[in-house]
C-alpha positions in Angstrom: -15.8 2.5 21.5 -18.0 4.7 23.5 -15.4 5.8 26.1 -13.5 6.5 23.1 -16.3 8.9 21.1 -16.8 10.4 25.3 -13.1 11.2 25.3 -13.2 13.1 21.9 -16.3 14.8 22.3 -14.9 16.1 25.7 -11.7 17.1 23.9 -13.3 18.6 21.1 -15.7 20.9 24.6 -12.7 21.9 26.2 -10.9 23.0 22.8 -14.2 25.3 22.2 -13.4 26.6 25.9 -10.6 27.6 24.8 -11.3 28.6 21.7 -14.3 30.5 22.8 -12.5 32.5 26.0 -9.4 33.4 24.0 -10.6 34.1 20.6 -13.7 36.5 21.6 -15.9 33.6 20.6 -19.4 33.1 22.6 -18.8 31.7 26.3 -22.7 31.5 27.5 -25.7 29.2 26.1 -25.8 31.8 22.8 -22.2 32.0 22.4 -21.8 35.6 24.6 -18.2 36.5 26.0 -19.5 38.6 29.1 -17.4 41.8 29.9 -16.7 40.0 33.6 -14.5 37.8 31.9 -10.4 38.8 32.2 -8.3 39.1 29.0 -5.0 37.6 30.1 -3.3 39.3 27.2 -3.7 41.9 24.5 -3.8 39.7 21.5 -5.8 36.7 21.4 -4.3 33.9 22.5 -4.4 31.4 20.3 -4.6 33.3 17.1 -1.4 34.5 15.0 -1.2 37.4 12.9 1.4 38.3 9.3 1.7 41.2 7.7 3.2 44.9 8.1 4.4 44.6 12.2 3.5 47.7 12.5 -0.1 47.1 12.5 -1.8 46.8 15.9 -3.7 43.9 16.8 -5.1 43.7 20.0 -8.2 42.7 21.9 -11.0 45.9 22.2 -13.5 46.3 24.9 -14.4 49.9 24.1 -15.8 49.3 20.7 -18.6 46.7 20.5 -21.8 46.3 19.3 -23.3 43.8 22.0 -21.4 44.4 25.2 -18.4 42.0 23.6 -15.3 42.2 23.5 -14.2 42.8 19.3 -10.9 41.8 17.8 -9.2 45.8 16.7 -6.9 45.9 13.9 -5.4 49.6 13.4 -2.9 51.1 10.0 0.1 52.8 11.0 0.0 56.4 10.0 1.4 57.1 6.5 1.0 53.2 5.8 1.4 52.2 2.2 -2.0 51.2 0.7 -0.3 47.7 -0.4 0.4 46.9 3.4 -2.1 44.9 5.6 -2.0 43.6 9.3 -3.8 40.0 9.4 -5.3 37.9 12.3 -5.6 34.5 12.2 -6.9 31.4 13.6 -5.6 27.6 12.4 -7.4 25.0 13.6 -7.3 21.5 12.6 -10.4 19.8 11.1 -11.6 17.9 13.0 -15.2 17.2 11.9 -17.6 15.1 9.7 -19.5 17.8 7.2 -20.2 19.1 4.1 -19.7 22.8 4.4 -17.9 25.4 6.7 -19.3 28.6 7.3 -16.9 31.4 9.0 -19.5 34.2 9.9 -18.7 37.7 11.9 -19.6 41.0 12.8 -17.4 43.7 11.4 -17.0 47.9 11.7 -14.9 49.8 9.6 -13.6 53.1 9.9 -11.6 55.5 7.1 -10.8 52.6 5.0 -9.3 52.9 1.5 -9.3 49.3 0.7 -11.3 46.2 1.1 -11.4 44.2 4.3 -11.4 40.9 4.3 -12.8 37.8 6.1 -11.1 35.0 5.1 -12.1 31.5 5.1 -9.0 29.1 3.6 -8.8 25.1 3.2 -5.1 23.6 3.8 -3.8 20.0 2.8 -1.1 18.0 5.0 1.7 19.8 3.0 0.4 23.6 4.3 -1.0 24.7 1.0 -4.0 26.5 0.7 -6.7 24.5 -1.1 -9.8 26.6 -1.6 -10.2 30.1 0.0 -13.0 32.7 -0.1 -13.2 36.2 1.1 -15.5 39.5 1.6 -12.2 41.6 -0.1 -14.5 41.0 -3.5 -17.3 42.6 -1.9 -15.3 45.6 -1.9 -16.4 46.6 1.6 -14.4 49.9 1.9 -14.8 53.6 3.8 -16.7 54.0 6.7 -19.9 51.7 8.1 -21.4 50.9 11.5 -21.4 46.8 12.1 -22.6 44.7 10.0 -22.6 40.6 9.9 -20.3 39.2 6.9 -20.1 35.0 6.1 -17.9 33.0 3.8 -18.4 29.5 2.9 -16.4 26.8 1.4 -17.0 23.1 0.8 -15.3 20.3 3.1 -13.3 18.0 1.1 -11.4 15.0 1.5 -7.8 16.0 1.9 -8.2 18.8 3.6 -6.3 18.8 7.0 -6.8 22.6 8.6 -9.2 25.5 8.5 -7.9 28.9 8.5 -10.3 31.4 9.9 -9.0 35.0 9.4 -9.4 39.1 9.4 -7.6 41.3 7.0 -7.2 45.2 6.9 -5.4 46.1 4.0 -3.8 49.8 3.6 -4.9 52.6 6.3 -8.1 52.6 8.4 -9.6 50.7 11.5 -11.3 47.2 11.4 -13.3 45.7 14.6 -14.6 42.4 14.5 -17.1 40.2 17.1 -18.7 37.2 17.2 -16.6 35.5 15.2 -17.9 32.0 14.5 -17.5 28.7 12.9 -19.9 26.4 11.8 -19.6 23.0 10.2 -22.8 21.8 8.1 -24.7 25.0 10.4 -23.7 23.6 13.7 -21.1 25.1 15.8 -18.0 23.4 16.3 -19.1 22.5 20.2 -21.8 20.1 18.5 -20.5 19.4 15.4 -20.0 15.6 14.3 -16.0 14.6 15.0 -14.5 12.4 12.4 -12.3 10.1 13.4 -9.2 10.7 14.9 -7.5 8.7 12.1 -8.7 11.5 9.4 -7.4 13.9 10.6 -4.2 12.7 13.1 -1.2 14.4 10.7 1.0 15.0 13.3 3.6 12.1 12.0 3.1 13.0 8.1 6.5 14.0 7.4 8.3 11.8 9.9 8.0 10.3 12.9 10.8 12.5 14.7 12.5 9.4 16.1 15.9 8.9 15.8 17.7 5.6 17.5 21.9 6.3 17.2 22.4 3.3 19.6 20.5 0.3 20.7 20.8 -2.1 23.3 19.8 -5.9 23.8 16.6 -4.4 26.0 15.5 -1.7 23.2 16.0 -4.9 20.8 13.7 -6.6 22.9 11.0 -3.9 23.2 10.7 -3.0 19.7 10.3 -6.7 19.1 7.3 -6.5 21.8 6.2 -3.6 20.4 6.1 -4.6 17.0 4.2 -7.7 18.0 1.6 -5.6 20.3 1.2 -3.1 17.5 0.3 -5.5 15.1 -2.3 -7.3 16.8 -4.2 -4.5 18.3 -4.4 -3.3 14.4 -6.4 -6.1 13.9 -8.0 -6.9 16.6 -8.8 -4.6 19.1 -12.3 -3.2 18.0 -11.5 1.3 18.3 -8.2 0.1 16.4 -9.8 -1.8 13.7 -12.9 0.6 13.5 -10.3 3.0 12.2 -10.7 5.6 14.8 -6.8 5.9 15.2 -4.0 7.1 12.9 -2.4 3.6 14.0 1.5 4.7 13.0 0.9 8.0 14.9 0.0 5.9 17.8 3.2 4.1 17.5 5.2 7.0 17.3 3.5 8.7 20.1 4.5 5.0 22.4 7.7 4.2 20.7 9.6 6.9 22.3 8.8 5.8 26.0 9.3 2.0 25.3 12.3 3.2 24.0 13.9 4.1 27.1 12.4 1.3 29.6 15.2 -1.1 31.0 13.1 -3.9 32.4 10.4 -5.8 31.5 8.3 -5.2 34.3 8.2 -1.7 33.5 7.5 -2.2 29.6 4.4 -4.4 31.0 3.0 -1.0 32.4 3.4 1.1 29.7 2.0 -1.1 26.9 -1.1 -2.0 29.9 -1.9 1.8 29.8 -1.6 2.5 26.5 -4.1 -0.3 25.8 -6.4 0.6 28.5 -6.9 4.1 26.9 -7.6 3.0 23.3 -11.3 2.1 24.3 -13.3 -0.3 25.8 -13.3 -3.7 24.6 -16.3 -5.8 24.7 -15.1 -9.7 25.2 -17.2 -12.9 23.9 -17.6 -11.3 20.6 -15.5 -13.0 17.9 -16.7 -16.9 19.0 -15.1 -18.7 15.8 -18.0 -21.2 14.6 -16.0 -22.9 11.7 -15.6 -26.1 11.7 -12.2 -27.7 12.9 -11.9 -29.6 9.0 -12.4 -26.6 7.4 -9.4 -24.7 9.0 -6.2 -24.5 7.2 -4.3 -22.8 10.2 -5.1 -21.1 13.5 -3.6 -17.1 14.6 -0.6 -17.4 16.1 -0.8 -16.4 19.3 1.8 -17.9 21.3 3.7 -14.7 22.4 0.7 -14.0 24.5 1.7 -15.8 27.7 3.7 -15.6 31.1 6.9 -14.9 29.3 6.7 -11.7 27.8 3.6 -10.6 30.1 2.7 -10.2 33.2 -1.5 -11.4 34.4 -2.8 -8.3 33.7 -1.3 -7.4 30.7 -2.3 -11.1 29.0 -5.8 -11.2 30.4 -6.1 -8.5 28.8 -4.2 -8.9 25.3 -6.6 -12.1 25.1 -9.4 -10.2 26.0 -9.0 -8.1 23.1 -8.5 -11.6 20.7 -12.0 -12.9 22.0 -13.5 -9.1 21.2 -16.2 -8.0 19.3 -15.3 -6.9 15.8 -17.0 -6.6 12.5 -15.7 -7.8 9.2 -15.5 -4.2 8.0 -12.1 -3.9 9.8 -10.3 -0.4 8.0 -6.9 -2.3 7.9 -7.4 -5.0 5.9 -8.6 -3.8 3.1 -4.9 -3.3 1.6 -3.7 -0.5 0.8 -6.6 1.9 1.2 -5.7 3.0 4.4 -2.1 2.8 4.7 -0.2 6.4 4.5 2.5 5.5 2.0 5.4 8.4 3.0 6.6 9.2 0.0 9.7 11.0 1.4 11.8 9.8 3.8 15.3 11.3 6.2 16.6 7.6 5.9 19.7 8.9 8.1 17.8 10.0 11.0 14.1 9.1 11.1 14.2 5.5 12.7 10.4 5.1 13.3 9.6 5.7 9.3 12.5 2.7 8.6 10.9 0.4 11.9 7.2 1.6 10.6 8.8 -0.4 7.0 9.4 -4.1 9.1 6.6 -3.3 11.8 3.5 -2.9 8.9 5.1 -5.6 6.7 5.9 -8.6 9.4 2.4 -7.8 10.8 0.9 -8.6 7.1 2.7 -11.5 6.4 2.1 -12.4 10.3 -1.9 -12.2 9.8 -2.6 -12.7 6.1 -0.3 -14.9 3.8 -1.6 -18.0 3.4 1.7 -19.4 2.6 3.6 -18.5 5.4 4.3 -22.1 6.8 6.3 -22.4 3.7 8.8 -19.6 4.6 12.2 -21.2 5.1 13.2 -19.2 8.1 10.5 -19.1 11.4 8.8 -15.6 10.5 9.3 -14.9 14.1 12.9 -15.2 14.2 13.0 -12.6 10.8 11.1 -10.1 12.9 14.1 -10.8 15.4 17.0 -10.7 12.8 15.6 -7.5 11.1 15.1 -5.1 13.6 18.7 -4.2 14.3 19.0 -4.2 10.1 16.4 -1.8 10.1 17.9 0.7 12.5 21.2 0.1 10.8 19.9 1.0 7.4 20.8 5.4 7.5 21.1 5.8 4.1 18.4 5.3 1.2 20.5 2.5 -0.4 21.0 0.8 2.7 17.2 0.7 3.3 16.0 0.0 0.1 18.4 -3.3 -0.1 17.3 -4.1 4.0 13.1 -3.6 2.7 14.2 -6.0 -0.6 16.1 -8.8 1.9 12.9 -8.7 3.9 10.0 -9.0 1.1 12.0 -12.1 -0.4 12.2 -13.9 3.1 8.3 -14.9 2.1 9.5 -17.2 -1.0 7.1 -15.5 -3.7 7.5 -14.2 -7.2 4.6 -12.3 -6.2 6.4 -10.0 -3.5 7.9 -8.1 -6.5 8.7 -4.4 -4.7 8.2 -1.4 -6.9 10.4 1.1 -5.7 13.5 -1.3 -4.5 15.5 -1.2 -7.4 19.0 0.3 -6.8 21.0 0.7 -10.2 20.5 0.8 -13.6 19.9 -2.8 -14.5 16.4 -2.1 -13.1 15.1 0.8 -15.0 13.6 -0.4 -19.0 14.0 -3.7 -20.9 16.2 -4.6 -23.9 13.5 -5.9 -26.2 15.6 -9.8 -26.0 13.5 -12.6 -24.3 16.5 -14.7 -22.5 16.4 -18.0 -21.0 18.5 -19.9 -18.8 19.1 -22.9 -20.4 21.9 -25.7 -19.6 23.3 -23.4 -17.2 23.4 -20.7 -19.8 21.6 -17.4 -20.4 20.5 -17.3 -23.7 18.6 -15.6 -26.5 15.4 -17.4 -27.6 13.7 -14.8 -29.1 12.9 -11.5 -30.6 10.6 -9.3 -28.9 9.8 -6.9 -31.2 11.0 -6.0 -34.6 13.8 -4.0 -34.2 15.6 -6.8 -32.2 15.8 -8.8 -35.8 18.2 -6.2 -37.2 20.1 -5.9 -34.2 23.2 -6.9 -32.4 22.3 -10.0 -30.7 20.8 -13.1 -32.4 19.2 -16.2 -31.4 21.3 -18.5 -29.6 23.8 -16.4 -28.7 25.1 -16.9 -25.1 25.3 -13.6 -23.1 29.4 -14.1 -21.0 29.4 -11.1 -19.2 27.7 -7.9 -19.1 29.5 -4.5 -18.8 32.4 -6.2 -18.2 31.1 -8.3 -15.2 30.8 -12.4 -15.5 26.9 -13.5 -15.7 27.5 -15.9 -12.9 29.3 -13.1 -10.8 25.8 -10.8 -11.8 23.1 -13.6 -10.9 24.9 -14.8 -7.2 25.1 -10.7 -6.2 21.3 -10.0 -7.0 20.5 -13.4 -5.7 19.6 -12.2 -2.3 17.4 -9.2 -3.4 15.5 -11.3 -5.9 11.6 -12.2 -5.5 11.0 -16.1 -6.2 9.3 -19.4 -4.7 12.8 -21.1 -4.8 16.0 -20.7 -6.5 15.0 -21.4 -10.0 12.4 -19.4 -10.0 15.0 -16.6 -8.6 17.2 -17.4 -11.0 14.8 -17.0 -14.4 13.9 -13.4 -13.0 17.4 -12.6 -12.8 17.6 -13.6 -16.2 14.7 -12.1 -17.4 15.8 -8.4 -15.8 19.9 -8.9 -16.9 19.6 -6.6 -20.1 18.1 -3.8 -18.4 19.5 0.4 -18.9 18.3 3.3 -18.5 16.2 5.0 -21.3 19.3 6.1 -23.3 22.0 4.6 -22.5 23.9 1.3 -23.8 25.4 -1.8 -22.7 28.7 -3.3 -23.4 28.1 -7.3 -23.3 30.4 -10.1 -24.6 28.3 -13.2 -26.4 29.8 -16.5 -27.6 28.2 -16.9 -31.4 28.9 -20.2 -32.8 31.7 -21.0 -30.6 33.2 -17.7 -31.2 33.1 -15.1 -28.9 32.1 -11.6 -29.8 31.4 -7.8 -28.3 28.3 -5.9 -28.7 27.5 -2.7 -28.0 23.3 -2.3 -27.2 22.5 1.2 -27.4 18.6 1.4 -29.2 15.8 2.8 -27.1 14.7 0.5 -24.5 11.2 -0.5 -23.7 9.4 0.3 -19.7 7.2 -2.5 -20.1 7.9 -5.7 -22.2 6.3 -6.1 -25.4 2.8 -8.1 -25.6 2.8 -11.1 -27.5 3.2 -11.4 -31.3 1.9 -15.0 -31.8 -1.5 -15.5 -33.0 -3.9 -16.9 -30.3 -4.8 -20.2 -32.5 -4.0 -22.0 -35.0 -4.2 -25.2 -36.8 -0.5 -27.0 -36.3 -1.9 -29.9 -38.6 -5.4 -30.9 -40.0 -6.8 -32.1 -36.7 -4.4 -30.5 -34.0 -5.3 -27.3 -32.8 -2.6 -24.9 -30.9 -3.9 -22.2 -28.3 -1.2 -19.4 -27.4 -2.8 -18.4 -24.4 -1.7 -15.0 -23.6 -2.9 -13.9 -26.6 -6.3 -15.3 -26.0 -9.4 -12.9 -25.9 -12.9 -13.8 -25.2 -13.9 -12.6 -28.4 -12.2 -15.5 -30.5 -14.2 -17.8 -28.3 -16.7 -18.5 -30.8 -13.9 -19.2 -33.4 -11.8 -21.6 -31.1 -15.2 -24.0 -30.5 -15.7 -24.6 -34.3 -12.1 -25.4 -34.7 -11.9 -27.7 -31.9 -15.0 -29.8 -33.1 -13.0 -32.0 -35.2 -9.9 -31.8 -33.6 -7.9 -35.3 -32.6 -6.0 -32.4 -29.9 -5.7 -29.2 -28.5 -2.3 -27.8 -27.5 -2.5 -24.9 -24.8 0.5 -22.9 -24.4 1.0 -21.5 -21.3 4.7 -20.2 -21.6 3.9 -16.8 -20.3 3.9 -14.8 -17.2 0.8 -12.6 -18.3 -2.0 -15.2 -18.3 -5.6 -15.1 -16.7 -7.6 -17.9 -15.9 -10.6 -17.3 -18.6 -13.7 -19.1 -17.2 -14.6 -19.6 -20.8 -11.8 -22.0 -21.4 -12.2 -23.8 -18.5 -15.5 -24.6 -18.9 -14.8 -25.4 -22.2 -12.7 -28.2 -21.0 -13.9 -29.5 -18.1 -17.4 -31.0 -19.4 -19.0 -32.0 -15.8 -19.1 -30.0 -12.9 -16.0 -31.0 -11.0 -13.5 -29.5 -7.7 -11.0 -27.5 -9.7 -9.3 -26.1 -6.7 -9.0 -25.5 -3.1 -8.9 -22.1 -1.8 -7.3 -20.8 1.4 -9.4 -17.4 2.9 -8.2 -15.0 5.4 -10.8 -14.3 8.0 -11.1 -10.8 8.2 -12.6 -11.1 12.0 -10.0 -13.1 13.3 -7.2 -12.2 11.2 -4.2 -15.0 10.9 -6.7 -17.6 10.3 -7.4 -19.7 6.8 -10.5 -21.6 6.3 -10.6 -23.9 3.3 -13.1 -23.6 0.8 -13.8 -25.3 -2.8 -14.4 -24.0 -5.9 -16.3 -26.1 -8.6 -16.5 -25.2 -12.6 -17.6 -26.8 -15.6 -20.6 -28.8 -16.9 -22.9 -25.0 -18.1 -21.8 -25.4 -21.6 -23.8 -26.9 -24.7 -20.4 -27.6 -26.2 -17.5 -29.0 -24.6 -14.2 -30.5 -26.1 -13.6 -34.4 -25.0 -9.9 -35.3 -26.9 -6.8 -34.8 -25.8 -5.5 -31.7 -24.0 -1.7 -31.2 -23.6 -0.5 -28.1 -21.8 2.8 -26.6 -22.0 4.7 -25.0 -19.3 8.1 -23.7 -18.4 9.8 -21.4 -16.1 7.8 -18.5 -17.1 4.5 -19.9 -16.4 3.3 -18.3 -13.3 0.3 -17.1 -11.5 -2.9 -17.1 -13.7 -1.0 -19.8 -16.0 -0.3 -22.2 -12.9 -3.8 -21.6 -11.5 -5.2 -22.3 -14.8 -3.5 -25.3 -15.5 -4.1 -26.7 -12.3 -8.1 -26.3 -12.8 -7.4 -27.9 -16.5 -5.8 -30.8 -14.8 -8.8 -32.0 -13.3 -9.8 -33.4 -16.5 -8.3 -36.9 -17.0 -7.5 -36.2 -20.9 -5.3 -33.4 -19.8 -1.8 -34.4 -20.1 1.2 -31.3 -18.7 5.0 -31.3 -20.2 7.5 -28.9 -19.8 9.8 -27.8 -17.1 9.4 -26.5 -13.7 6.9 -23.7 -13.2 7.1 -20.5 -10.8 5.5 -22.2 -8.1 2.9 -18.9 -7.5 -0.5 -18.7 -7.2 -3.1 -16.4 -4.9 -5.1 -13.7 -5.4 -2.5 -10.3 -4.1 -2.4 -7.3 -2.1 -0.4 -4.3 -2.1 0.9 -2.8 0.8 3.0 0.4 0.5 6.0 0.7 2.7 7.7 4.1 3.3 10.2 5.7 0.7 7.6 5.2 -2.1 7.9 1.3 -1.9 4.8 -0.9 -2.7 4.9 -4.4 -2.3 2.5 -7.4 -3.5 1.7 -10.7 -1.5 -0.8 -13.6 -2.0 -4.0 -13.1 0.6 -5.4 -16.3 -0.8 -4.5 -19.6 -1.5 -4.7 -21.9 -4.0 -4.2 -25.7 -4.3 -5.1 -28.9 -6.2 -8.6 -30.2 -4.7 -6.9 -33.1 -3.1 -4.6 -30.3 -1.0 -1.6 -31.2 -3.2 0.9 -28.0 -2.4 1.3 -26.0 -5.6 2.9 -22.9 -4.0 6.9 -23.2 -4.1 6.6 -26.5 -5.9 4.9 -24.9 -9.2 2.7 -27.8 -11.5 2.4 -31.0 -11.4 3.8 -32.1 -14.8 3.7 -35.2 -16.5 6.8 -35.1 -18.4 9.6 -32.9 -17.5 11.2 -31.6 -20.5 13.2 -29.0 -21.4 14.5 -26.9 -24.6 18.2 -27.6 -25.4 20.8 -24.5 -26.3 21.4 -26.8 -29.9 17.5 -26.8 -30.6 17.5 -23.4 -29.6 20.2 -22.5 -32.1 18.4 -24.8 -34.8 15.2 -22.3 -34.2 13.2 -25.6 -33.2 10.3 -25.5 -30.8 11.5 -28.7 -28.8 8.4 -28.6 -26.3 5.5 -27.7 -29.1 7.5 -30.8 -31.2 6.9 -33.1 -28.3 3.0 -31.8 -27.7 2.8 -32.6 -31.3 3.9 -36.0 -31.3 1.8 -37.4 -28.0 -1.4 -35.8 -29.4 -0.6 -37.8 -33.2 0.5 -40.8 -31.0 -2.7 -41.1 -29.3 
């Protein structure tokens, strides 16, 4: 990390050189260009200048105030008085302050309107920011020199400063010692920020384009890919954040691009590594106990195979490195650029930059990805030549949806996927897939009552197209832990249209079949919940709705529940949170409620195992029979809190299979606007019993039946009701 802050600090000296011999800056100890030194050119290199061409702009040695050379801006004669001839200097910023200060000497001579020095802010698209100026000041006419400064405040997205002279309408304008000054230090001495704040040279692209590939390009993108990802993580300058990490990778990616051997990639990637930084080895000794480790990094790539000595001392080198937890990749998504905008026909990198962050994720942080079907190394394999194959935006967005559901999760739901219009709002129907069937079950608000489609009815096809036809073509672009799963949030999604528009659908009613035209306003989000969050079913029998549960009603639910022969919690919902309150009301002695799988942040790709216990810290706590509902749409918070509930023995689950998805999630943002969530911790029943995939362990299956769905019977809450009055 040192040889890396040398390199920039001597980067940053010989860019002040520069700056300072071609600008008219200072060139001895007090910032003094000497008249010995040559001008190489009339204008100052470096600089640019708009405006009226007719303006001169030129370097002056004749007109100075301290034996420097001044930078001369003259009119034209009979200029108009709205004209002006501008000089400027843009410079990218580079440095850790609070203020910049652009401070010079000026002279005018027979000047009818103000001059300006200009101190302007830009952002990564080129638009001025913040800008301040002497023209206010009204300096105008006639004066000997005289030292002007402008000031403006650093702020966080700002990417270049823009130091510059204006003479507007006729006159003359000299100006010397032109300086700038961040926090009141020049920019010599001036504290860099990282190179990764200020690296925008890849904002709008990456400026690759691929039009053909070969097995060996294949081959080194996979290497790539692979090296990439690990020194993210792992090497110490990468994971400090020093680097814009996808600049680096379009910076290499050309040059691996064109290497035809392996022995020739092995050099390349060696000095490329070397220059990052130096790494500091015996730092990142793993002290956790072998029982207490779910799984180990993969690091098998990492031998004689793909690398030569060299290269593989060195690649585990950087594995056994010093790092801290404070790693500026991990923390998803705060430091990922997103690229909002995309040339999906020709910018490769951007589309490889899509597989290349997200295989590295899954690679070094899902906990579940043992349970992927297909060897994640052999997707990374598979997906490359898809990605370069993907030139157009439907193309890509399908390719980055194929990819997020090769991890099994409902939780890998991609905003910013969705290709045509069944994805846009939501018909205001909650539909089931029951006996093979998709099928109304219920109202979600109350304009659905008066509407064309009732419960029980039987959706056939759907703008003409066959349901079955509609579920087996989204079947591959469909987040879920397994098939079922896929299947529901097919369901779930099937009435979707734009704001606006209408669906034709043909229903079966009572055996007859029937056309429908659904044209009222559709919903974004789906209704919340219209049940009450308890009641009393019978005199001792208490039912919980749990998604409409608040931790107000707590005080409520406990009185209820003290003579209660059973409490029924329904957990047929996807928008469910694991309330402490409840589980503490039902678990009356402080027991293991799960096991929890960590990422280890300084040795990313490994999961330690760790316990959570709960319960026992309240004066009150209900001991009679607990059944819990589930179904398909019990998910996340509603799996994790049922599994906790289970752990006390007068809890008793029915229902039908669950989501199979639990974990705490990140996002990661992708390029094209896409964003993407994935588990980063793991849970599972205290015993390790797997609950990702498999969804809850339930008592007794059961499931609703399209006649008791047509009777408007509750088939699940009937059976809750009879075990609890069985008891």
């Amino acid at each position: 990390m040192k040889n890396s802050l040398r390199l920039v600090e001597r980067y940053i000296v010989l860019c002040m050189l520069f700056f300072v011999i071609n600008v008219c800056l200072s060139a001895s100890q007090d910032n003094n260009l000497g008249k010995e030194m040559p001008i190489p050119y009339d204008f100052p290199d470096g600089w640019s200048r708009s405006g009226d061409p007719a303006y001169i702009i030129r370097i002056d040695s004749a007109e100075n105030q301290t034996e420097k050379y001044s930078i001369f801006i003259e009119a034209p004669d009979f200029v108009n008085s709205e004209a002006h001839g501008r000089a400027y200097l843009k410079i990218p910023q580079k440095y850790d302050g609070q203020m910049v200060t652009l401070k010079a000497s000026m002279k005018i001579e027979g000047n009818t309107q103000p001059v300006g020095l200009i101190l302007s802010m830009l952002n990564i698209e080129g638009n001025t920011m913040h800008i301040r100026n002497t023209e206010s000041d009204g300096l105008m006419g006639t004066s000997e020199w005289q030292e002007y400064t402008v000031s403006l405040l650093l702020s966080e997205h700002v990417t270049h400063i823009v130091a510059a002279v204006r003479l507007n309408g006729p006159g003359k304008l000299w100006v010397e010692n032109l300086e700038i000054l961040v926090d009141g230090e020049r920019l010599s001495s001036a504290k860099p920020r990282k190179r990764s704040q200020w690296d925008f040279e890849f904002a709008r692209g990456s400026k690759i384009q691929i039009a053909e590939y070969t097995p060996q390009m294949l081959y080194n993108l996979e290497i790539l890919c692979r090296v990439w990802g690990f020194l993210k993580y792992y090497h110490p300058v990468v994971a400090d954040g020093y680097y814009n990490w996808d600049a680096e990778l379009f910076r290499i990616m050309p040059t691996v691009l064109k290497v035809d051997n392996r022995q020739e990639l092995n050099k390349i990637l060696l000095q490329w590594i070397e220059n990052l930084g130096t790494v500091y080895a015996n730092g990142a000794k793993e002290e956790t106990p072998e029982y207490l480790i779910k799984f180990k990094p993969d690091f098998e790539w990492i031998n004689a195979e793909n690398f030569d000595v060299e290269l593989t001392e060195l690649l585990l080198k950087i594995r056994n490195a010093k790092r801290t937890n404070a790693n500026f990749y991990t923390y998803f998504p705060l430091n990922e650029i997103k690229y909002a905008s995309v040339d999906y026909e020709n910018d490769a990198g951007l589309r490889l930059l899509a597989l290349f962050r997200y295989w590295n994720s899954i690679q070094y942080f899902y906990p579940y990805r043992y349970l992927i079907d297909t060897d994640w190394n052999e997707i990374l394999t598979d997906f490359i030549p898809k990605f370069l194959e993907a030139t157009n935006e439907e193309k890509y967005r399908k390719t980055v949806t194929k990819l997020i559901t090769q991890i099994c999760s409902y939780d890998a739901f991609a905003h910013g996927t969705f290709f045509g219009r069944f994805q846009e709002h939501f018909l205001t129907y909650q539909l089931s897939y029951i006996e093979g069937k998709v099928v109304v079950t219920d109202y979600l608000s109350d304009e659905s009552n008066d509407s064309a489609l009732k419960i029980g009815d039987i959706i056939e096809r759907v703008d003409g197209n066959l349901v079955d036809d509609i579920i087996y073509e989204r079947l591959p672009y469909t987040t879920g832990a397994n098939e079922t799963a896929k299947i529901n949030h097919i369901v779930k999604t099937i009435l979707r249209l734009k704001s606006g528009d209408y669906l034709d659908v043909e229903i079966i009613r009572d055996g007859i079949a029937l056309k429908r035209t659904l044209n009222y306003p559709a919903s974004r989000f789906l209704p919340a919940s219209k049940k009450e969050a308890y009641s009393l079913l019978t005199q001792d029998i208490v039912y919980i709705h749990i998604e409409s549960f608040t931790h107000e009603i707590m005080p409520d639910i406990i009185k209820t529940l003290r003579d209660a022969k059973g409490v029924i919690l329904d957990m047929r919902s996807s928008q469910i949170l694991p309330y402490i309150d409840l589980i503490s009301l039902f678990l009356p002695e402080p027991t293991k409620s799960r096991k929890i799988i960590n990422t280890n942040r300084i040795n990313p790709g490994m999961f330690t195992i760790s316990f959570e216990n709960e319960g026992g810290n309240r004066n009150f706590y209900y001991d009679g029979k607990i059944v819990i509902i589930v179904n398909e749409k019990t998910r996340k918070g509603g799996e994790d809190l049922t599994m906790r509930l289970q752990q006390n023995s007068n809890t008793f689950v029915i229902g039908n299979h669950t989501a199979g998805t639990v974990g705490l999630e990140a996002n990661i943002p992708l390029p094209g606007g896409i964003s993407t969530l994935f588990p980063v911790t793991g849970f599972y029943y205290p015993d390790g019993r797997q609950l990702q995939r498999i969804g809850i362990a339930i008592d007794e299956e059961i499931k609703p039946t399209l006649q008791g769905i047509i009777e408007g019977r509750d088939e699940l809450l009937e059976r809750a009701i009879e075990i609890i009055e069985n008891e």
